[in-house]
C-alpha positions as CSV (number, residue, x, y, z in Angstrom):
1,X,22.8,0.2,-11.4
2,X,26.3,2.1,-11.6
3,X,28.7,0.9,-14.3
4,X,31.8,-0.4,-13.2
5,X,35.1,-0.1,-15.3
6,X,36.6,-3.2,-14.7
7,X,36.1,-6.3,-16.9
8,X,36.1,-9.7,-14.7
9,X,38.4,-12.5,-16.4
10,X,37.3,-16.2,-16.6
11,X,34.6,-17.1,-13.9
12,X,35.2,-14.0,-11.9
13,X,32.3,-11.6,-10.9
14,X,32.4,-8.0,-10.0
15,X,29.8,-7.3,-6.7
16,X,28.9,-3.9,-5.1
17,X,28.7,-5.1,-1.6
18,X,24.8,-3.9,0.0
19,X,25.2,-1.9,2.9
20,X,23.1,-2.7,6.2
21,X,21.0,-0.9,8.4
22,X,23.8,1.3,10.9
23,X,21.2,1.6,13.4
24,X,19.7,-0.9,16.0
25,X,17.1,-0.1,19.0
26,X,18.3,3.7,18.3
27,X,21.9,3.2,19.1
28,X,23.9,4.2,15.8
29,X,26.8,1.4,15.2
30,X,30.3,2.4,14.2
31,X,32.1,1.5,11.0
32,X,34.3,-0.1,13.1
33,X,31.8,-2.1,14.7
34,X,29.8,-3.2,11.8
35,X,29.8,-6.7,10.2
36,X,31.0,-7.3,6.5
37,X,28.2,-7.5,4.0
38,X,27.2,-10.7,2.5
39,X,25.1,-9.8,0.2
40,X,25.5,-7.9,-3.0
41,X,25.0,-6.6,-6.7
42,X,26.1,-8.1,-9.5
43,X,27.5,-5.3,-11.7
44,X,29.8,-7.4,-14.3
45,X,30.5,-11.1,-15.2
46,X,33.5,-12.8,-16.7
47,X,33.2,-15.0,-19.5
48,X,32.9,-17.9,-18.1
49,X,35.8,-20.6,-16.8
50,X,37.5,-22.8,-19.7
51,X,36.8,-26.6,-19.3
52,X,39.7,-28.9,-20.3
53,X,38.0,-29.1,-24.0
54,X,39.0,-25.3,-24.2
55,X,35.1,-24.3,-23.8
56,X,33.4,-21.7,-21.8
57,X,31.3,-22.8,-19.2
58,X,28.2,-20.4,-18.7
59,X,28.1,-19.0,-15.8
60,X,25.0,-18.8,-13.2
61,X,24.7,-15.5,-12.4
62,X,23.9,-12.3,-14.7
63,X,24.5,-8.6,-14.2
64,X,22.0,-7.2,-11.5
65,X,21.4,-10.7,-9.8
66,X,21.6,-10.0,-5.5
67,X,23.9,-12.8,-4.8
68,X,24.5,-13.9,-0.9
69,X,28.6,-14.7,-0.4
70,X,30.8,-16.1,2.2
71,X,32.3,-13.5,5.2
72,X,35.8,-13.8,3.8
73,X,35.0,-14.5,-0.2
74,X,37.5,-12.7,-2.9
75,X,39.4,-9.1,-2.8
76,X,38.3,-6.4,-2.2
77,X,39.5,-3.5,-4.0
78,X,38.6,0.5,-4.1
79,X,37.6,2.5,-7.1
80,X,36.8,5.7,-7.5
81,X,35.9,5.7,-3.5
82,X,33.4,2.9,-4.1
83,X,34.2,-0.5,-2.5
84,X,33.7,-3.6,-4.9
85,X,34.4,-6.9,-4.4
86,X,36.0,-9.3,-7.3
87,X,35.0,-12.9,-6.6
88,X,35.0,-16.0,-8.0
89,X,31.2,-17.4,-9.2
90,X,31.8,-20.9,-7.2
91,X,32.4,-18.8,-4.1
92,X,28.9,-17.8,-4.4
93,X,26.3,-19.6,-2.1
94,X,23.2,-18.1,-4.0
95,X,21.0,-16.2,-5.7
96,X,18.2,-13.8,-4.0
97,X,14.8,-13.3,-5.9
C-alpha cells in the first residue's frame, strides 16, 4: 500500500482509484474510451466530522478498506503522477470484503 502525503481534514478520505481490465474480447480500449473507476483504496482518513457537541464522529472506513463510490464522487487531484481521489466518507456507498 503506497503512502500518500496528504492528511484528509474532518470526514474526508484519501482513495487510490483501482484500475480495470483495458482489454475486452481482445480489443484493447483507449484511455479515452474507458469508464471512471468506482472502486478504490483507502490510503488515509480524516479524523472524523465534528457533531454540534464539538465531538468527533468515528468514521466507518479504515486505511486499506476497497470502498465502492459514486461516478462523479469528490476531486480528483494528481500527485506525484499518481491519480487520488479526496472524498467525503458519506459519499461512499460501501465497503468490499
Amino acid at each position: 500500500m503506497a503512502e500518500v502525503k496528504i492528511k484528509p481534514l474532518g470526514d474526508r478520505v484519501i482513495v487510490k482509484p483501482i484500475e480495470r481490465e483495458t482489454m475486452k474480447g481482445g480489443i484493447i480500449i483507449p484511455d479515452t474510451a474507458k469508464e471512471k473507476p468506482m472502486e478504490g483504496e483507502v490510503l488515509a482518513v480524516g479524523p472524523g466530522k465534528l457533531n454540534d457537541k464539538g465531538e468527533r464522529a468515528p468514521m466507518d472506513v479504515k486505511k486499506g478498506d476497497r470502498v465502492l463510490y459514486g461516478k462523479y464522487s469528490g476531486t480528483e487531484i494528481k500527485l506525484d503522477d499518481e491519480a487520488y481521489l479526496i472524498i467525503h466518507q458519506d459519499e461512499i456507498l460501501g465497503i468490499l470484503g
